[in-house]
NUPAVEX-527610 format. One record per residue (C-alpha): residue number from 1; residue in one letter; chain; x, y, z. Coordinates in steps of 0.1 Angstrom, whole numbers, plus 2048, in hexadecimal, padded with zeros to 3 digits. Last residue first. Example, Ala and Ser with C-alpha at 12.3 -4.5 7.8 and 13.67 -1.06 7.14 Angstrom:
% residues 2
2_S_A_889_7F5_847
1_A_A_87B_7D3_84E
% end
This chain:
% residues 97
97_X_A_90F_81F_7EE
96_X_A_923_83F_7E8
95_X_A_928_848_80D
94_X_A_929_826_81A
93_X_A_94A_823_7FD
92_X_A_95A_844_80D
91_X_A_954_837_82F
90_X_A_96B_81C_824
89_X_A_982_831_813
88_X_A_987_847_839
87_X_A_989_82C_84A
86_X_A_9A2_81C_832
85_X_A_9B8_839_835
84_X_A_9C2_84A_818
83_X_A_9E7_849_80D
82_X_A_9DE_83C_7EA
81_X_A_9D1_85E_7E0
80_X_A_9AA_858_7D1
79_X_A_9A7_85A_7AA
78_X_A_97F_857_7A9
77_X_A_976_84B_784
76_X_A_951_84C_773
75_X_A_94B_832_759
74_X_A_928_826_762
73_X_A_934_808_76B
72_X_A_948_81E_785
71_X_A_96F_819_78D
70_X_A_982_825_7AE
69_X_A_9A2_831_7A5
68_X_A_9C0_82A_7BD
67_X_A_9DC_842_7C1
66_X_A_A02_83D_7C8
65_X_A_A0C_850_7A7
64_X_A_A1B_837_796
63_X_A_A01_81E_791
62_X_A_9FB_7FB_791
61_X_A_9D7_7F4_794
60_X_A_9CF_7D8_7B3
59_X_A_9A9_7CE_7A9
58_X_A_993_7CF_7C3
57_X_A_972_7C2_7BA
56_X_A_952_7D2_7CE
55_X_A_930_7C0_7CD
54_X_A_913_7DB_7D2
53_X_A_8FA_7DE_7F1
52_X_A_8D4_7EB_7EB
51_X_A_8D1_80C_7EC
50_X_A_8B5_813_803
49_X_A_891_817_7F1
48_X_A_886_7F6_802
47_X_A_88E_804_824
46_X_A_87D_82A_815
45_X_A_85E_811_815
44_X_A_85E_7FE_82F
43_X_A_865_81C_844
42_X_A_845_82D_835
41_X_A_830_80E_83A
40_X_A_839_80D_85D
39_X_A_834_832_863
38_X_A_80F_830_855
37_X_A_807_80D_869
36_X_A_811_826_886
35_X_A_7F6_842_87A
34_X_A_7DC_824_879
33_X_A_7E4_81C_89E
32_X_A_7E6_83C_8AA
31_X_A_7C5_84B_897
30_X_A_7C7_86E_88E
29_X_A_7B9_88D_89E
28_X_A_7DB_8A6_895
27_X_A_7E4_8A8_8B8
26_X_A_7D4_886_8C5
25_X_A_7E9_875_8A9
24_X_A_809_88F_8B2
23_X_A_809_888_8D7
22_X_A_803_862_8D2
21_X_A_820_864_8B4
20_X_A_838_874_8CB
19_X_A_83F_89B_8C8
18_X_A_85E_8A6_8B6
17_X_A_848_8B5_8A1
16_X_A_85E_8B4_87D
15_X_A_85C_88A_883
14_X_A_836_895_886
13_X_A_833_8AB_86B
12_X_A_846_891_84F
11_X_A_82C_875_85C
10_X_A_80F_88A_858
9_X_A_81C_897_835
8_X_A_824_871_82B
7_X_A_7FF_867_834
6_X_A_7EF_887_827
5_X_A_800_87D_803
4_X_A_7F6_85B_802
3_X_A_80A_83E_80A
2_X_A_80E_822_7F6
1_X_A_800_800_800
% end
């Protein structure tokens, strides 16, 4: 079931609120139990909208210049310094997921 467009706007006031969802359901006259089916169905949704995870292949590149390039299908190229940390490329690779 998709949401409708007063479902998602009640949902978006509320988390803008700060109230709980009882305060906000007896605030805006709505039912708890129907506006909590409404926030499941929106966080199985944007769940199922999440980017799902993608295989990675490492492929050692010789190069000259220390650096590491980080390939797309799509054909887009990263050049990234070899002397990153691996923290720092791993939360790199999160970040583009």
């Amino acid at each position: 079931m998709a949401l409708s467009e007063r479902q998602k706007h009640h949902i978006e006031a509320w988390q803008a609120s700060g109230l709980t969802k009882t305060a906000y359901c007896r605030q805006a006259g709505l039912n708890v139990k129907t506006f909590a089916r409404w926030c499941r169905l929106a966080r199985q949704a944007a769940d199922s909208d999440a980017p799902a995870l993608i295989p990675v292949r490492l492929q050692p590149e010789p190069t000259v210049s220390g650096s590491m390039s980080l390939r797309w299908p799509q054909g887009h190229v990263l050049e990234i310094p070899g002397s990153v940390s691996p923290h720092w490329l791993g939360e790199l690779l999160q970040c583009l997921a």
